[in-house]
N, C-alpha and C positions, 0 to 999 in steps of 0.2 A: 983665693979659693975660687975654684971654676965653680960655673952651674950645674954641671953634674953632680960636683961634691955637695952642694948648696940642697940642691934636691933629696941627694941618696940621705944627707942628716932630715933632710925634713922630713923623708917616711920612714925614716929609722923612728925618728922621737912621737909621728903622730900616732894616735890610737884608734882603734876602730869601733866607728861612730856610727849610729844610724842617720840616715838619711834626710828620716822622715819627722821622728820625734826628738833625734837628736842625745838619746840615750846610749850608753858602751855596750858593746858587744860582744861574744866573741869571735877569736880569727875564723874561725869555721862557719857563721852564722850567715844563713843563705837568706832568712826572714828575719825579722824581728821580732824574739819574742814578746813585744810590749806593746805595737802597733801593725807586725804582720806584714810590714811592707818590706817587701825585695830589695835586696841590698846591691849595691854597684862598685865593684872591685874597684882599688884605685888605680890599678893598671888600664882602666877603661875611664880614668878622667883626663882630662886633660893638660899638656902637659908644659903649657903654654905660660908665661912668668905670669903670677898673680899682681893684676893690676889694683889699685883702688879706687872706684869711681864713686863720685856721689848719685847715692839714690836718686831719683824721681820721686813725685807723690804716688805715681801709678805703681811702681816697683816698692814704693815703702807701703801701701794698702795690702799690695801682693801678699808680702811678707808680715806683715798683721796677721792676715786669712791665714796664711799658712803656721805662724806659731799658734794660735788659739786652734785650727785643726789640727798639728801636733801634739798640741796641749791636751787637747778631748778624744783624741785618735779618730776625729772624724775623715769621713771622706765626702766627696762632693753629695751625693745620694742622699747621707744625712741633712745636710744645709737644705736641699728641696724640698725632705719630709717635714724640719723644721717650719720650713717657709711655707708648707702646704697648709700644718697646723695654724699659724698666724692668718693666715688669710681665712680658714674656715672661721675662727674666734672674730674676724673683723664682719663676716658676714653674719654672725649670729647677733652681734651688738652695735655695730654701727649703721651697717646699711638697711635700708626697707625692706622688708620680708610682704607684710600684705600692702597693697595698695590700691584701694579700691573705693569708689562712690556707692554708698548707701543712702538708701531714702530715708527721710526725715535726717539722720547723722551727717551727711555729706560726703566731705572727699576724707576718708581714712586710713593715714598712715601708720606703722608697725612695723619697729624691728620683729625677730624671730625669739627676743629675749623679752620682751613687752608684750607679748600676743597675748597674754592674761588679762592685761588690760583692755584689749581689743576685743576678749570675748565676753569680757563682764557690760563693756560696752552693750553688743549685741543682747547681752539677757535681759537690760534694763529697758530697752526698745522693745523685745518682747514682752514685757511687764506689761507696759504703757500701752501695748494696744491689746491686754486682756489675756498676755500669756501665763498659764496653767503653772503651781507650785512643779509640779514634774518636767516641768520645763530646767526649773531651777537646778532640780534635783542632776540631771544629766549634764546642763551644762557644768555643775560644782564637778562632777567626775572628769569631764574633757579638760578642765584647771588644774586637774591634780595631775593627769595623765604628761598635757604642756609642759608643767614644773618638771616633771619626772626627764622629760626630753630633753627641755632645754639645760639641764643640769647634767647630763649623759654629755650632749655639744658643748659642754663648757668643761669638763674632767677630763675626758676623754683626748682630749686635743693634747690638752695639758701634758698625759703621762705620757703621749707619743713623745713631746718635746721632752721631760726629762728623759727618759729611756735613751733617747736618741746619744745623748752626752753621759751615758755609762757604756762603757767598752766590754760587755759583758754578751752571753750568748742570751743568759737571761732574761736580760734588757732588751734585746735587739727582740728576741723573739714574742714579748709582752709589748711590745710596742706596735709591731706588725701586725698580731695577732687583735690588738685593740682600735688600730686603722681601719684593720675590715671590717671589725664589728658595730664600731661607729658611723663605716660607710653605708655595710647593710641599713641600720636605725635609721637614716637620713632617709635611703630611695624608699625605705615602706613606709615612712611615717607620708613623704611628699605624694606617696602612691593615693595610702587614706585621704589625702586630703584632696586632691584633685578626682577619686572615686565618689566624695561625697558630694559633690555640685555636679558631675557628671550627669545627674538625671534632668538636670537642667536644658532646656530648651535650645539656647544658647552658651550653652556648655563650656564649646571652645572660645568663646569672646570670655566668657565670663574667667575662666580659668588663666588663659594670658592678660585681664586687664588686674587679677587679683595679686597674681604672685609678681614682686618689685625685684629689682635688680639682686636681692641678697638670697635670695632661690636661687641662680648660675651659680652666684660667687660661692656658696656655704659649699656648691656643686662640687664645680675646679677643683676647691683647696683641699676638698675630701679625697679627692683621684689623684693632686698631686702629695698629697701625704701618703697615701696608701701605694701612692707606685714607691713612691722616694723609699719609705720605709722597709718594703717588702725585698728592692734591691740590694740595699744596708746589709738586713738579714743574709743573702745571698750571698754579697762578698765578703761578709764577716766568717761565713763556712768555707768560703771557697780560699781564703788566706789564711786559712789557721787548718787547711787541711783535711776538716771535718766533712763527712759525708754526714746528710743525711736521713739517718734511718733506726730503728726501734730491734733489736734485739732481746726477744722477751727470754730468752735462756738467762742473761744474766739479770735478770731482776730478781733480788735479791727474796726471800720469807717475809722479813721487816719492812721490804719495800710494799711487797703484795699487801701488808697489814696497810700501811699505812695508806696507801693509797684506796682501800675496802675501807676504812675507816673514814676517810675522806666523804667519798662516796654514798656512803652510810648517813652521814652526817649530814649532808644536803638534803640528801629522801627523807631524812626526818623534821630540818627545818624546813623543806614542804608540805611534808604532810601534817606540820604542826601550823603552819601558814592557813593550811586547807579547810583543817578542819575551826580557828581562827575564823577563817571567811565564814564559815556554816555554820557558827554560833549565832544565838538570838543578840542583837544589837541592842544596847540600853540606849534610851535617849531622852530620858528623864533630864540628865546633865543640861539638854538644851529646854526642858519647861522652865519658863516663870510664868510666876504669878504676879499681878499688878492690883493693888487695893485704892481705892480712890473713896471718895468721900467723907460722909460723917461717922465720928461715932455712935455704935450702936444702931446704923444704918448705914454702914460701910458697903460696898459692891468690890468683886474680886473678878479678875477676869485672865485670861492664858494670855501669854506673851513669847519671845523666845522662837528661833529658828528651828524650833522641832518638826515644825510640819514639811521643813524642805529634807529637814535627815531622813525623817520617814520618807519623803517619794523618794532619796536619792535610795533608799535601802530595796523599798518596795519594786521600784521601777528595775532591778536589777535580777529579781526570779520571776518566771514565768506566771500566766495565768495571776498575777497577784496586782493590787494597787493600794495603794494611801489610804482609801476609803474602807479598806478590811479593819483600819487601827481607830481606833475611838482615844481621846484621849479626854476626860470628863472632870470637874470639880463636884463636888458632893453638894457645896455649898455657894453660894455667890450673891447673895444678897442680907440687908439686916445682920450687916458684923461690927463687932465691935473690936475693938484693941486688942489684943492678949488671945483671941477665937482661935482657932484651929483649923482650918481647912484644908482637904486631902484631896490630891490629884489622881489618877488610876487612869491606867494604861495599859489594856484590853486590844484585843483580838477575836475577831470570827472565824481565824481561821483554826485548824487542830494545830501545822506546826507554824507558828507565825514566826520570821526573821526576826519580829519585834518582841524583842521581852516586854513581858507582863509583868507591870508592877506597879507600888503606887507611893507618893511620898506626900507628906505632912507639915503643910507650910503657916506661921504663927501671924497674926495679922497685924499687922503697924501701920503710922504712918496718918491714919485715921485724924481729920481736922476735929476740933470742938466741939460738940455739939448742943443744943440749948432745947428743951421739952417745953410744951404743953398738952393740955389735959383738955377732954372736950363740954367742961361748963367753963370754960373761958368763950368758946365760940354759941354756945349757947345763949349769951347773952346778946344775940344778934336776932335769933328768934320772938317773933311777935304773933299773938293771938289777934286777930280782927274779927266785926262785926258782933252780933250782939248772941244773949246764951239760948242756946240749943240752935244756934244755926251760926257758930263760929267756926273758921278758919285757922289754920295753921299757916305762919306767914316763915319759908323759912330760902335758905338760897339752895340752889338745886346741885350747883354746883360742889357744893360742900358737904350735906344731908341729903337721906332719902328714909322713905319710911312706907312700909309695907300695910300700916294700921291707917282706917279713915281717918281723913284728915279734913272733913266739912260736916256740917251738922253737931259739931261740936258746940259742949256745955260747960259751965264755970264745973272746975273736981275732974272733968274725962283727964285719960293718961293716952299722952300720944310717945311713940319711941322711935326715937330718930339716931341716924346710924352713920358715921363719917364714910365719906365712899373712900374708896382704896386707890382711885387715881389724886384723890386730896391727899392723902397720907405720903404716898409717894410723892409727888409733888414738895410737900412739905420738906423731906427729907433730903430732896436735894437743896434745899435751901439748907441744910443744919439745923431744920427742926422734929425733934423727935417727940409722936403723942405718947404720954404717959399714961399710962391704966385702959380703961374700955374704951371702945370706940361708940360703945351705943349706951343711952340711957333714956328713961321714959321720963317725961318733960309733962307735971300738970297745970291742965289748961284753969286759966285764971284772966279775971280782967272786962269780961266779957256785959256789958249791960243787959238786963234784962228786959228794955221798953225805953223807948221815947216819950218826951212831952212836949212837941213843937209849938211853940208860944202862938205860931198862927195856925192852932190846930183848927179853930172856926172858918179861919177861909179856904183852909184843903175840902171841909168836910161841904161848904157851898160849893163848892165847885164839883164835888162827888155828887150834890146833888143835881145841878143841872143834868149831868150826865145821865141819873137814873130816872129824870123829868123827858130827856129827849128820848130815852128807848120807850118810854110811857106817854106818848102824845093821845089826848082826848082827839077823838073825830066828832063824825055828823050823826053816827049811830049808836058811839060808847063817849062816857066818862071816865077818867082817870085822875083815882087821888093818889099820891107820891109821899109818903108818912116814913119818916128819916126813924129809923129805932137802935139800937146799938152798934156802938163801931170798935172796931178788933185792930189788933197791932200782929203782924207777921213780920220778927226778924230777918228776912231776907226779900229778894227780888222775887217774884214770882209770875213774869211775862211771860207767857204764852209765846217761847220761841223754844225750838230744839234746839239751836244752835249757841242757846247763851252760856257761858265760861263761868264758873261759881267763882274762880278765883277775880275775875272782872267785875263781879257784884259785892262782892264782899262788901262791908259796911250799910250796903242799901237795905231797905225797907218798905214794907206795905201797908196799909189804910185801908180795913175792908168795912164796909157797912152795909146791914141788913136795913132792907127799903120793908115797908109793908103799901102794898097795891092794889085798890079797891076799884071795881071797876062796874059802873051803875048804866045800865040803857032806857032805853024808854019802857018799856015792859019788864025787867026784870035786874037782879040787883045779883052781883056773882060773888061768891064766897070770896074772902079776903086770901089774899096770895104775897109770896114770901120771894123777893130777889136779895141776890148780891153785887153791891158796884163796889168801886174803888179805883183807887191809884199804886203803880206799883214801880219800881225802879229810883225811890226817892231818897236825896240825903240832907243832910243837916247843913247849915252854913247859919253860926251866926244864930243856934237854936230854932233857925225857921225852913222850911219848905219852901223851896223858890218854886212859885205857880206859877209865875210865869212861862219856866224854862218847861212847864207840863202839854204834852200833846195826846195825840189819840193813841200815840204809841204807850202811853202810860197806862191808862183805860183797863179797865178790870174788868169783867162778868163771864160767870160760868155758865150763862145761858140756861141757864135752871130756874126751875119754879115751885115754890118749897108751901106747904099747907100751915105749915108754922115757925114763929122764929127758931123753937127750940130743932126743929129739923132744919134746919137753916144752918142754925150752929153748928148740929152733930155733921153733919155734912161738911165745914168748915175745919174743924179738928178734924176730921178724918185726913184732909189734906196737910194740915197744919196741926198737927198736936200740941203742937207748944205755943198757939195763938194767946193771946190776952186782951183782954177787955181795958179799953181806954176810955178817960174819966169824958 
């Protein structure tokens, strides 16, 4: 058999094949209905004996490429929208997006899928050098806003790359349609953000030393996905024939519904969004309450992220702040286990973002606690000094008391009252006072007189003293006649400045002198003084005279016509004086 014969059976038996995917056709088929590509007559192959060569690796990769774009009915345009999408996804996750030296933080790296971290970063650096809850509040909305973005640069890419591998008008045109809207996102959002350093001084350094290599690249693969894909589009219309364009003649009644219903449906899930946003925000969910201490003088106090929901809420209408919403407890100290206390969350303003409201939290948690009562601490109190001129001895620290507390007598009632920074105090140790804080305490204990065994040498020496104010001269006589001597429970020194509670326990020795005073002509009526010692105590039942100076020394510089005016005069300063044996 010749090779014409050879030939004419071989296109007798072959069948007609596409091209491109490799699918049957028919004889008539100028396109493909499967994959759109132009078909080539066999009269226009070649007609040259079919050799068999071995591949190449280059010629078998070829042909790889080429069955999987048979396979998917790609065309080359697809493979670049692909390849654009991969490259945007490498720039959002692998390479540096910020890059930049900040004070105190240093040199600051960041993909474009990590910038949440990079801004929480930044808000904790404005914490630490004294930045405002509303600081907080704005940057927690720029994190949500990022998430929202970077999850758009991470979808988005995505459905270009499937669409691209569905053969569909559908497909091709949701894919296209989702390049540009993703490219749009990118150049606004990179706009904001180079708008917002822009008032900056240094503006252009700062702006090219911020944005790292993954700003170009996220750039590129965005333009070569949106070219790659928008061409696809193109020649998927232009090989299957289709123009096009919108003939609303035939849009069907049902289509009109459906697509008004559509429509409809949106307007409403925005205006259910809308009014959503312009509802009062609850933010109760973020109070706690925290109890610490003892029982039955437990403390409660607010905890909980609510102060930054509130700026994030406040900071977000006009003319309004954080400081319009009060968020208050009823109660907060002196709790016990099992107590009740109520939070309330108020407004000054008439329409406040912040709902009003209030919730009711039980108190637990509360340590041990152990009581006393205050005649336990009473027993620290002491009476000093002797009766009708006794003292209250108590710590200041602990009592005070509004009633005199010197010149006291065996039977007075003194009332002493725990102070309230004791009480507290107490309480944070886990102790809690039982019953009153104040009771009246009677005074008891108190001596009535002294008997100092060397009561003969005070009272010599009293008398010197009332011998030297009384010296005889060259024209007068002087006789010094010792008559009765008196006990004063207290100091009585002739100073402004002296402290009762400094004297306490001291005592006085007064004795009436009688003074007779004779000259050479005439002889003078008999006259009445008072000496003494004053500032004196007991050791040992006796008076140390020794330790006595001028500073102790007593006289009221008076001159009295008798002892009993002496006396009265003497009670009058001293009414509770007494007569010593």
């Amino acid at each position: 058999m010749n090779k014409a014969g050879i030939r004419g059976d071989f296109m007798e038996n072959k069948k007609n094949i596409c091209t491109n995917c490799g699918k049957e056709l028919d004889d008539s088929s100028i396109f493909c209905p499967h994959c759109g590509t132009k078909q080539t007559s066999v009269d226009e192959t070649s007609s040259e004996t079919i050799e068999t060569k071995t591949p190449s690796s280059v010629s078998k990769f070829n042909d790889n490429m080429k069955n999987i774009m048979g396979k998917y009915h790609l065309i080359p345009s697809d493979i670049i929208a692909v390849l654009g999408a991969v490259i945007t996804l490498l720039g959002v996750y692998v390479f540096h997006f910020f890059d930049v030296n900040i004070p105190l933080l240093g040199h600051m790296s960041s993909t474009l899928a990590g910038s949440m971290k990079f801004v929480k970063q930044l808000l904790e650096l404005g914490e630490s050098l004294g930045g405002t809850s509303s600081v907080s509040g704005e940057v927690s909305s720029m994190i949500h806003q990022l998430q929202f973005f970077v999850a758009a640069m991470t979808v988005f890419p995505i459905i270009v790359i499937v669409c691209t591998f569905i053969n569909k008008k559908i497909s091709k045109t949701i894919g296209s349609v989702v390049a540009l809207l993703v490219t749009i996102l990118y150049f606004i959002f990179n706009a904001k953000v180079q708008s917002a350093i822009a008032s900056s001084a240094d503006s252009k350094d700062l702006i090219n030393s911020m944005f790292g290599p993954a700003g170009s690249i996220i750039m590129v693969g965005l333009l070569i996905m949106l070219g790659g894909s928008c061409y696809s589009l193109y020649s998927f219309f232009k090989k299957n024939g289709e123009k096009i364009n919108i003939d609303f003649s035939k849009i069907t009644k049902k289509q009109w519904m459906i697509g008004g219903g559509i429509i409809g449906l949106i307007i409403i899930i925005f205006g259910v969004f809308a009014v959503i946003n312009n509802m009062q925000k609850s933010v109760m969910n973020d109070v706690k309450v925290e109890f610490s201490g003892y029982n039955h003088q437990g403390r409660a106090r607010l905890s909980g992220n609510f102060q930054d929901k509130i700026s994030d809420i406040m900071n977000k209408k006009k003319d309004m702040s954080a400081s319009d919403i009060s968020v208050d407890l009823n109660k907060s100290s002196g709790l016990s286990n099992g107590d009740k206390v109520t939070v309330r969350i108020s407004s000054t303003l008439k329409k406040s973002p912040v709902k009003t409201e209030t919730k009711t939290f039980t108190v637990s948690g509360l340590k041990k606690s152990t009581s006393y009562t205050i005649d336990s601490l009473l027993k620290s109190v002491k009476f000093n000094g002797f009766n009708h001129y006794g003292q209250v001895e108590y710590d200041e620290d602990i009592f005070s008391t509004t009633d005199e507390n010197t010149e006291l007598s065996n039977g007075d009632k003194v009332t002493l009252t725990l102070s309230n920074d004791y009480i507290d105090q107490e309480s944070l140790n886990g102790k809690v006072l039982k019953g009153t804080k104040s009771k009246a305490v009677e005074v008891s204990g108190l001596k009535d007189t002294v008997q100092p065994s060397n009561l003969n040498d005070l009272l010599n020496q009293t008398d010197s003293v009332a011998r030297d104010d009384n010296k005889s001269s060259s024209w007068s006589t002087y006789t010094v006649t010792r008559q009765d001597s008196y006990f004063v429970g207290k100091d009585i020194t002739n100073s402004w400045y002296t402290d009762s509670y400094d004297t306490a326990g001291k005592f006085s020795v007064l004795t009436i002198y009688k003074i007779d005073e004779k000259s050479d002509s005439t002889t003078e009526p008999s006259k009445y003084k008072v000496y003494g010692y004053s500032g004196l105590t007991l050791k040992d039942n006796k008076v140390d005279i020794s330790s006595l100076s001028s500073n102790n020394e007593y006289s009221d510089y008076q001159t009295f016509n008798s002892i009993q005016e002496a006396l009265d005069s003497l009670k009058t300063d001293y009414p509770s004086i007494s007569k010593m044996n």
